[in-house]
C-alpha positions in Angstrom: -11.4 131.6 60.3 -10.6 135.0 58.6 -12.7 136.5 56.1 -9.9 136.5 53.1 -8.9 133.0 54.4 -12.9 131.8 53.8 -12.9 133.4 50.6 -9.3 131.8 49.5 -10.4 128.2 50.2 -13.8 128.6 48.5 -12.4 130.3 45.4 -9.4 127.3 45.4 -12.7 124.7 45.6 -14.2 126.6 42.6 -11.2 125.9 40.6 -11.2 122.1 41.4 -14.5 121.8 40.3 -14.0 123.7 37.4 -11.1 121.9 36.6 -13.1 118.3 37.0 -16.0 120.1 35.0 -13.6 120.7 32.0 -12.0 117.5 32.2 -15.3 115.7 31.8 -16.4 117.9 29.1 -13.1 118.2 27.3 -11.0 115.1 28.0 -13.7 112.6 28.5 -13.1 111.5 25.0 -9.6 111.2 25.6 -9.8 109.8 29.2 -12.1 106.9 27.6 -10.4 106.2 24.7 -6.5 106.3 24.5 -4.7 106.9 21.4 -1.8 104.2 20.6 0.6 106.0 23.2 -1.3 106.2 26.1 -2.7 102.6 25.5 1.1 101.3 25.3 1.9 103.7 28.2 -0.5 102.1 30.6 0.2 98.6 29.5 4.0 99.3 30.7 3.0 101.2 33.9 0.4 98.0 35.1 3.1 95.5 34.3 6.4 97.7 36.0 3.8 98.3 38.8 3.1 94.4 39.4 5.7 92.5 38.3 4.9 90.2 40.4 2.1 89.3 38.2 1.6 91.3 34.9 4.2 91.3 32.0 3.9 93.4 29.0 5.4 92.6 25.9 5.5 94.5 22.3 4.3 91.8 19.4 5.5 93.6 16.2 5.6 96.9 14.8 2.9 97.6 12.2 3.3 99.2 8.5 2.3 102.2 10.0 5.1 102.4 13.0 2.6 101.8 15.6 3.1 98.7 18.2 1.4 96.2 18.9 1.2 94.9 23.0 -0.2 92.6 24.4 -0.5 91.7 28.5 0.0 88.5 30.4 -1.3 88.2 33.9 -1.3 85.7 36.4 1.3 84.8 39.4 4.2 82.5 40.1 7.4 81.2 37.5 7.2 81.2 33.6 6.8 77.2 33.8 4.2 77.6 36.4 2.0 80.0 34.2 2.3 77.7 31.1 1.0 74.9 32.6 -2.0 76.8 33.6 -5.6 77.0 31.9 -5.9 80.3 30.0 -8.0 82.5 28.7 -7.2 84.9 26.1 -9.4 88.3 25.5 -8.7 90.1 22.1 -9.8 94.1 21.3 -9.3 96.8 18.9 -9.3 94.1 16.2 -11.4 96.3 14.0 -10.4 99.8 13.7 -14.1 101.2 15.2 -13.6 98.8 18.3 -12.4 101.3 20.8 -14.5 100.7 23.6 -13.4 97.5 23.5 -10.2 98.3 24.0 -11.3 100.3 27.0 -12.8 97.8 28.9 -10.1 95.1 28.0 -7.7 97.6 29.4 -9.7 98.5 32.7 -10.4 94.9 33.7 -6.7 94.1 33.3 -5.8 97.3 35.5 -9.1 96.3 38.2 -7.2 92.7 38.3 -3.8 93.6 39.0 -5.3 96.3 41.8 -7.5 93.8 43.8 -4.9 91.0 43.7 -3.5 92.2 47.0 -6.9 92.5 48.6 -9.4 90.6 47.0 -9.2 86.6 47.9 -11.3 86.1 44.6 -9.0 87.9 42.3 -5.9 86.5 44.2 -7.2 82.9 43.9 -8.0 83.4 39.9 -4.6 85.3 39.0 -2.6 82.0 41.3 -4.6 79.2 39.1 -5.1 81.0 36.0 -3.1 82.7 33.0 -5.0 85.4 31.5 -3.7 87.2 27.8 -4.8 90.4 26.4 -4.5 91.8 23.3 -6.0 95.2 24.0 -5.6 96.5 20.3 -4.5 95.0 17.7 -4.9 97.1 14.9 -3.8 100.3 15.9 -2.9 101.9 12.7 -6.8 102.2 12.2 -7.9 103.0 15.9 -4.9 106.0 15.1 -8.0 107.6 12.2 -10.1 108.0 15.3 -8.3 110.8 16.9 -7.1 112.3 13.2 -8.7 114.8 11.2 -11.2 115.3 9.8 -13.1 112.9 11.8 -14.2 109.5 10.1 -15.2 105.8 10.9 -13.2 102.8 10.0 -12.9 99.2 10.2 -9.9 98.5 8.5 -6.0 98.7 8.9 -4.6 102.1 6.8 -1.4 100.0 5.1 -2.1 101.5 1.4 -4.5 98.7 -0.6 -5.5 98.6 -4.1 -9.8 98.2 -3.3 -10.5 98.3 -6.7 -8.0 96.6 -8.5 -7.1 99.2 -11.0 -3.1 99.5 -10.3 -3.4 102.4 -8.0 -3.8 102.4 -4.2 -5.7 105.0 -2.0 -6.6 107.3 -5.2 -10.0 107.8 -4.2 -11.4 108.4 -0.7 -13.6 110.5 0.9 -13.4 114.2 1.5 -15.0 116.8 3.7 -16.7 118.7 1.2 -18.4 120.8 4.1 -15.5 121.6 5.9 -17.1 120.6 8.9 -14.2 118.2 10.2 -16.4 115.2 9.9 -16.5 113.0 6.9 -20.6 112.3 6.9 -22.7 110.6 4.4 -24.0 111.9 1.0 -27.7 111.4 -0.4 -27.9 112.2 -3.8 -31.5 112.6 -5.3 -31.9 110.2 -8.5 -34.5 108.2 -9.9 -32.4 105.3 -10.7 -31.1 104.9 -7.1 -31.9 102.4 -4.6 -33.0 104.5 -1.3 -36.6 106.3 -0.4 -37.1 108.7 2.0 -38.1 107.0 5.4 -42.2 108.1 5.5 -42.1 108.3 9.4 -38.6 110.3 9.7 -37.4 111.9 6.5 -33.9 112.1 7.9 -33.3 108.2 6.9 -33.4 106.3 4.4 -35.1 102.9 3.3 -34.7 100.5 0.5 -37.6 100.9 -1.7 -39.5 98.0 -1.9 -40.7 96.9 -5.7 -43.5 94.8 -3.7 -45.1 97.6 -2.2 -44.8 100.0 -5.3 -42.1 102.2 -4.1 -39.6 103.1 -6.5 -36.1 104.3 -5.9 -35.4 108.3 -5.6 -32.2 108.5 -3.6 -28.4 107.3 -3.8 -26.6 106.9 -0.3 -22.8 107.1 -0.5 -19.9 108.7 1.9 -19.2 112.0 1.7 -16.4 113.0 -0.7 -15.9 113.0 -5.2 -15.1 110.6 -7.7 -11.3 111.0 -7.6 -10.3 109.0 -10.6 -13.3 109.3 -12.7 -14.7 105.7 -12.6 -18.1 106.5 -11.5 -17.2 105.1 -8.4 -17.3 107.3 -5.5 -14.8 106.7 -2.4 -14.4 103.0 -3.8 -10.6 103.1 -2.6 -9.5 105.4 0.6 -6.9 105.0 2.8 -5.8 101.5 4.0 -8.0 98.5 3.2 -7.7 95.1 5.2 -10.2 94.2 7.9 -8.4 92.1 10.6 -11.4 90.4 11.8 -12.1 89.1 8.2 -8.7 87.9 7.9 -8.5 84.3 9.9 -9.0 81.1 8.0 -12.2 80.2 8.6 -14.7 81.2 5.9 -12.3 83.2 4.6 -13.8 85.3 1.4 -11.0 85.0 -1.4 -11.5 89.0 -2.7 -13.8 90.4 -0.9 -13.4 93.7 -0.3 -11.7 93.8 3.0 -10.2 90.3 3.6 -7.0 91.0 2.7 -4.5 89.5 -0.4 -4.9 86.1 1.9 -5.5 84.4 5.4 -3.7 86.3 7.8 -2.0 88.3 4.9 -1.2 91.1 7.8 1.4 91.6 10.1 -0.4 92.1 13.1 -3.1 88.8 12.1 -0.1 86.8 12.0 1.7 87.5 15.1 -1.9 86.9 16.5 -2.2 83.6 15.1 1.2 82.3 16.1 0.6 83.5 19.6 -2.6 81.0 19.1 -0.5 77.8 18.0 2.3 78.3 20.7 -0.1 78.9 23.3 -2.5 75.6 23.4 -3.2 76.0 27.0 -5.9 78.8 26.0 -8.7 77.3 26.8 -11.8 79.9 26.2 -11.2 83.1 23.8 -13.0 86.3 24.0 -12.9 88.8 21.4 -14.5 92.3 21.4 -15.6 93.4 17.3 -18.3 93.2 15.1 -18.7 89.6 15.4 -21.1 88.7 18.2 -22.5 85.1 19.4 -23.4 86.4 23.0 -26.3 88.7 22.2 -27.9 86.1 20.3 -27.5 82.1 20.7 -25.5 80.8 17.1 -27.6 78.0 15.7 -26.1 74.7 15.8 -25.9 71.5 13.5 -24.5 67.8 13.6 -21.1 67.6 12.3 -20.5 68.3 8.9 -17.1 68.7 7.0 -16.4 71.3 6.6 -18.4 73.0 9.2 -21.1 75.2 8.8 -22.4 75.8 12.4 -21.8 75.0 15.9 -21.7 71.3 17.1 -25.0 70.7 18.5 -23.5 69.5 21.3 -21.6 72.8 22.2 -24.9 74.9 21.3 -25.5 74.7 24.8 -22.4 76.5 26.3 -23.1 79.3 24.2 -26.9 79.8 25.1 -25.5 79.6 29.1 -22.9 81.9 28.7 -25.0 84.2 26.7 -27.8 84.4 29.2 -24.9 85.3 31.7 -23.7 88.2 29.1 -26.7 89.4 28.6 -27.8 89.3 32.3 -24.2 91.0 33.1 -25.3 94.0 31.0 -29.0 94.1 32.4 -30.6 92.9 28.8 -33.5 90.2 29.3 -33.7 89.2 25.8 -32.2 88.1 23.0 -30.5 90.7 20.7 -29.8 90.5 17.1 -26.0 88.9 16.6 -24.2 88.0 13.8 -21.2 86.7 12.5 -18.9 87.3 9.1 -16.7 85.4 7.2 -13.2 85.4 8.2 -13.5 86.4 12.1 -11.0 85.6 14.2 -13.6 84.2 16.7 -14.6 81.5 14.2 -11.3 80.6 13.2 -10.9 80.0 17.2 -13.8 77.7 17.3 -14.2 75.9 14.4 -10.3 75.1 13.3 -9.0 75.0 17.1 -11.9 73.6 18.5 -11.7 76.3 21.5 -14.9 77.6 23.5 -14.7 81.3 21.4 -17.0 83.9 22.2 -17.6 87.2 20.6 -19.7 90.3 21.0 -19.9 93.7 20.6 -18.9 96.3 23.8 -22.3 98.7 22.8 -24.9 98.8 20.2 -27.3 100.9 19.7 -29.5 98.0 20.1 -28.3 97.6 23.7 -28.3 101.1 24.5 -31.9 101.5 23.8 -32.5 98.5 25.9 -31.2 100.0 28.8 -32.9 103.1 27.9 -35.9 101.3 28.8 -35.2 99.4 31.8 -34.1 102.7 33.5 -37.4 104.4 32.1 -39.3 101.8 33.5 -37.8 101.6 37.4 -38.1 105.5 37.2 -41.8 105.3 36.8 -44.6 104.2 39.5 -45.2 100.9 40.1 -49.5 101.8 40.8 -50.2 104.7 37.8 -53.7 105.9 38.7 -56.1 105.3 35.6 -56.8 108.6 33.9 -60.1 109.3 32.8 -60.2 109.2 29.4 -58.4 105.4 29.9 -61.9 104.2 30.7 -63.7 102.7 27.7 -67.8 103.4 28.0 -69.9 100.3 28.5 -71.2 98.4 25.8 -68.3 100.2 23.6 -67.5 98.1 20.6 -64.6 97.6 18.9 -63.8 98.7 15.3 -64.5 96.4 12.9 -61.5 97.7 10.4 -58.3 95.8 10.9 -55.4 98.3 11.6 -53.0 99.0 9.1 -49.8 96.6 9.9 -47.0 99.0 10.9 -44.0 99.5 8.8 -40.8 98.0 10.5 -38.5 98.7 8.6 -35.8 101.1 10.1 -37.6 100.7 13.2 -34.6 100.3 15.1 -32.3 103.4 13.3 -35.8 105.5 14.4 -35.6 104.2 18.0 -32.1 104.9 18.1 -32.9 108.2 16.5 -35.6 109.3 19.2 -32.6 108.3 21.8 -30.2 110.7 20.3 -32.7 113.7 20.2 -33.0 113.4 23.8 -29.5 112.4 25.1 -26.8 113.3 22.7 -28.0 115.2 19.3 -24.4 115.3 18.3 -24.5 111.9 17.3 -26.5 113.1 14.2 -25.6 115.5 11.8 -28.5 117.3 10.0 -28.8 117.1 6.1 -27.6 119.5 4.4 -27.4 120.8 0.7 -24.6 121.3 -0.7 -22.9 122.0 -4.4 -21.2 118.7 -5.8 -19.3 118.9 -9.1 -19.9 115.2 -9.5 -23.7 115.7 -9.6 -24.8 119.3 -11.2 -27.9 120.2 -11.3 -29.1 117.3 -8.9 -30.5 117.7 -5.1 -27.1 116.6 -3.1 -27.2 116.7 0.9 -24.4 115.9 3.5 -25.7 114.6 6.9 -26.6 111.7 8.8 -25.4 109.3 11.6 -21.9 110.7 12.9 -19.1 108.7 12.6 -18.5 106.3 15.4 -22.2 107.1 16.6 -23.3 103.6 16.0 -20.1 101.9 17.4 -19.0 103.7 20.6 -21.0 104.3 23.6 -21.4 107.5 25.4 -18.0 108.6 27.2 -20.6 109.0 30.7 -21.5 105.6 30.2 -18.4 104.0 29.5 -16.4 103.2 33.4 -20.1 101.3 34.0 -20.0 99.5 30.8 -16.6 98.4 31.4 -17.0 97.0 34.6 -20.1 95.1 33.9 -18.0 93.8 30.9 -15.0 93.2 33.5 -17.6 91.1 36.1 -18.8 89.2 33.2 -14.7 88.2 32.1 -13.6 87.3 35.5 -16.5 84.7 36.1 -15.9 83.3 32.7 -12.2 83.2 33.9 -13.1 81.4 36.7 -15.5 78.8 34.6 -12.0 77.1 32.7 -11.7 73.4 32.8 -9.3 72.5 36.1 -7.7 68.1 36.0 -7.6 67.4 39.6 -7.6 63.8 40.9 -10.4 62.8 43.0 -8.8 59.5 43.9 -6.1 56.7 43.8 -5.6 53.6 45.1 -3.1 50.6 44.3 -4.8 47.3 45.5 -2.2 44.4 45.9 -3.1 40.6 44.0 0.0 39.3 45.7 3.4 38.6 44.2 4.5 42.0 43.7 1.6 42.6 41.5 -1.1 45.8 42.1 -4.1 46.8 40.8 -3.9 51.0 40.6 -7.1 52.5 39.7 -6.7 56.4 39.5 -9.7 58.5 39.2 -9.2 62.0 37.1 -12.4 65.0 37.5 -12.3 68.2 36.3 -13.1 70.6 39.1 -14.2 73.7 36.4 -17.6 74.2 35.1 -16.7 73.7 31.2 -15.5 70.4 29.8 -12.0 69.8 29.0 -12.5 69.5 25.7 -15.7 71.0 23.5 -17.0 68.7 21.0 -15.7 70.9 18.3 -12.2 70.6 20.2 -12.6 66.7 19.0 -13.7 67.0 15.5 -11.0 69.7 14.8 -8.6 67.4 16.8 -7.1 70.5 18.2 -8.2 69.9 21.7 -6.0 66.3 22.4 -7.4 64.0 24.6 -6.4 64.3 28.7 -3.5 62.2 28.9 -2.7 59.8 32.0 0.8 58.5 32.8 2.1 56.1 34.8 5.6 56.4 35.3 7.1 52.9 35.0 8.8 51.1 33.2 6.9 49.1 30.1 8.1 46.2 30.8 6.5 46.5 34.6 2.6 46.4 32.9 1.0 43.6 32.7 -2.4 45.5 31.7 -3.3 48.8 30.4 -0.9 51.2 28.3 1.6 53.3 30.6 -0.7 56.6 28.7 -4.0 56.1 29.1 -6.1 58.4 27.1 -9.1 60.4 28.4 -11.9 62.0 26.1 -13.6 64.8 27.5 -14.6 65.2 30.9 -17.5 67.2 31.9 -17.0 69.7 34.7 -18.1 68.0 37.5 -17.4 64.6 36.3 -14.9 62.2 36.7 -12.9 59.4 34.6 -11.1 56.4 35.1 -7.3 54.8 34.2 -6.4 51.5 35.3 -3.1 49.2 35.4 -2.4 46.1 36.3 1.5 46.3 37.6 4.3 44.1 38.4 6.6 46.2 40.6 9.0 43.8 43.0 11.1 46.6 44.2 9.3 49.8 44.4 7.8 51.2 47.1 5.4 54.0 44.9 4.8 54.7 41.7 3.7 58.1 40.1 0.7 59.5 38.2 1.0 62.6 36.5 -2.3 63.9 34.4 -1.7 66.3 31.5 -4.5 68.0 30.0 -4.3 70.8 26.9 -6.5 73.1 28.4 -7.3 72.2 31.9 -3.9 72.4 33.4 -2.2 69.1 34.6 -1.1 67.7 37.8 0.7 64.5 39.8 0.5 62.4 42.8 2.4 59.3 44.1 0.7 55.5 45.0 1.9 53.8 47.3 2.6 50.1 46.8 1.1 48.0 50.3 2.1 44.0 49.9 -1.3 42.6 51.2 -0.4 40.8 54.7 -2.2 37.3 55.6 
């Protein structure tokens, strides 16, 4: 090869990887996270890509002239699809919920890609209707990529927070000009906030009990707009989509909106719910998060106040599986809030509804130390000073008990130090009108720090997330019939005995699904005419069946002239499906 020739090729490889290099650095944001267009522009390439078995459809237009899209996947005719069992997956609920959104969106695209060579994926996209609702709120996912940068969970249609007749007259500003809207510690005794005593860079809630008195007030960055003493009580936008829904709804609150599903984009959500009652398991990326942490459970009470006891179990199961999915082996602090939409799925339609978080810190630091620990040697030789001298004795003195408090924000702190320091902004003084003459600093946690993962870590994230969705896609309830028989009594009369199972691992009906009476019984016909029944009702009703399990209808028929009859079984969330009898005359 010639010399120049050599020398062209190497220089063209350079550029490659310095284009990749600069990509990662620069667009990995971007790449990770889309902004309303390219979300909506990948939803329409994946379903004109694979018609076949992806449609895309725009719900509504928000107040902000954003649209809202959601995906339907699975194969064969519109009838064929509706009489499926179906799982929906919600994200982007909250504004801060990107990564959801990210992982909803690359699990729909890994689907659609291996149903052409993966027999798994082929078999769950011909049985099963999967919906996605990658983002529903994208007016407030749109703050993430404006400036100056700042975290919200809300929608941005203009809300009156404080109930003074204005809207939006005072949010928060960058008073640094740094592009980031931070927090803001002000120093004064008749605040609530201490100075943490093992990391001066956070704050703690000074407790009366142990003598500490207050010495700091913690607010966002920004000034006290309309002079109410009040400071950034009423920015841009104001409704919380995940505090929306019916259940538990919080009349006032803050965030909860004028009413239930006071919002455009709620309500196009919940209607999609009621004319879809095949769904039989929901899964929603947001704040809310039963997976991490099992949800305690209760007998029935109305109205509700915690799981059915008897659906407890599903959730500790299926958490194990979450939290095994993302390589945690314990149980991580989860919580709920009233309103979610997650709630309102469970406890007013009775569906299996589970929630969690894509990354917390919590679960980064967690696989901070599973990776610390398979880096380092299984048989540490002893060093010397770990050898205690004999007849050593040990101190008399209890230890001190350790101060917990923030001992997660500190962990997560140390984490940040060594792997991404930009995820904390150092405090700094500053000047504030509102507060001469008083210590004022603008610093800590960055926004979305807390809420998004690392763009590196993201792809991997999503894919475990991805695994995790399509076996719980493949756990729906399934009706099948496991047997059938007509046995003849003579004279044109026949005993048929029809035995319904459910093939799926989850029942075909929760207990929840009962007490809400949302989930309707699996219903058994035998098509004939009434007057041909001497026993049994033509619709025979089934309670839930287990997966597994099996239940049985049985007639007592007079049917001179037929030659079969028909069963068809029709279940809400497990699908339905028919076969034919036929009718023997018993011969001597």
């Amino acid at each position: 090869m010639p010399f120049q020739l050599h020398m062209r090729i190497q220089f063209l490889a350079l550029l490659v990887v310095l284009a990749l290099s600069l990509v990662h650095t620069f667009g990995a944001t971007a790449d990770s996270y889309p902004d309303n267009k390219q979300l909506i522009a990948r939803v329409k390439k994946l379903a004109s890509d694979h018609k076949a078995i992806a449609r895309a459809t725009e719900v509504c237009e928000t107040p902000g002239k954003n649209e809202v899209w959601r995906l339907e996947l699975g194969a064969g005719n519109e009838s064929a699809r509706t009489n499926r069992p179906a799982m929906l997956v919600v994200a982007g609920i909250e504004a801060n919920d990107l990564a959801g959104t990210a992982s909803a969106l690359a699990w729909a695209e890994t689907l659609v890609a291996g149903y052409a060579t993966n027999d798994a994926i082929k078999k769950l996209l011909d049985s099963t209707t999967i919906h996605l609702w990658p983002r529903v709120n994208p007016d407030g996912a749109a703050v993430y990529f404006a400036q100056p940068r700042r975290e919200t969970t809300t929608s941005q249609r203009p809300t009156d927070d404080d109930r003074d007749g204005l809207t939006d007259e005072d949010g928060a500003e960058d008073l640094n000009a740094d592009g980031i809207i931070a927090s803001m510690r002000v120093e004064d005794p008749d605040g609530e906030f201490i100075l943490d005593p093992q990391d001066n860079r956070l704050l703690l809630k000074a407790d009366r009990l142990k003598g500490e008195r207050g010495a700091w007030r913690i607010l966002s960055e920004g000034r006290d707009n309309d002079g109410d003493k009040e400071w950034n009580e009423d920015g841009p936008g104001g409704v919380n989509f995940n505090r929306n829904f019916p259940y538990g709804y919080k009349f006032f609150a803050a965030d909860a909106g004028r009413h239930q599903v006071s919002e455009v984009e709620t309500r196009a959500l919940a209607e999609f719910v009621i004319a879809h009652p095949q769904i039989a398991v929901v899964f929603t990326f947001g704040l809310a998060d039963n997976l991490s942490q099992t949800p305690k459970g209760d007998a029935p009470k109305r109205p509700p106040t915690a799981l059915h006891e008897e659906d407890v179990a599903w959730y500790r199961e299926l958490g194990k599986a979450w939290r095994e999915q993302l390589g945690v082996k314990k149980e991580l602090s989860g919580a709920t809030e009233p309103g979610t939409f997650s709630d309102w799925m469970y406890f007013h339609r009775g569906r299996l509804s589970l929630a969690a978080r894509a990354w917390t810190p919590a679960l980064q630091l967690e696989l901070a130390k599973a990776a610390a620990k398979d880096e380092k040697p299984k048989d540490e030789p002893k060093k010397d000073g770990d050898a205690k001298p004999d007849g050593e004795k040990k101190p008399d003195a209890k230890p001190k008990e350790p101060d917990n408090r923030n001992e997660e924000d500190r962990a997560f702190l140390k984490w940040i130090d060594q792997n991404d320091p930009s995820r904390f902004i150092p405090w700094k003084s500053i000047e504030h009108p509102d507060f001469r003459g008083k210590r004022v600093e603008v610093g800590g946690f960055a926004p979305f720090a807390r809420t998004l993962p690392p763009a590196k870590s993201l792809p991997d994230l999503a894919a475990m997330h991805g695994r995790f969705l399509t076996d719980l896609a493949g756990k729906l309830p399934r009706i099948a019939i496991r047997s059938v028989e007509a046995k003849s009594l003579g004279a044109s009369v026949y005993e048929v005995t029809v035995k319904v199972e459910n093939t799926g691992y989850l029942p075909t009906s929760l207990a929840q699904g009962g007490v809400s009476r949302e989930v309707h019984p699996t219903r058994v016909v035998l098509k004939v005419d009434p007057k041909q029944l001497l026993s049994g009702n033509r619709v025979t009703m089934l309670n839930a069946i287990a997966g597994g399990d099996a239940k049985e209808a049985r007639w007592v028929v007079r049917a001179k002239d037929a030659k079969k009859l028909s069963i068809e079984v029709i279940s809400m969330i497990a699908g339905r499906t028919e076969t034919e009898v036929e009718l023997k005359e018993e011969t001597k």
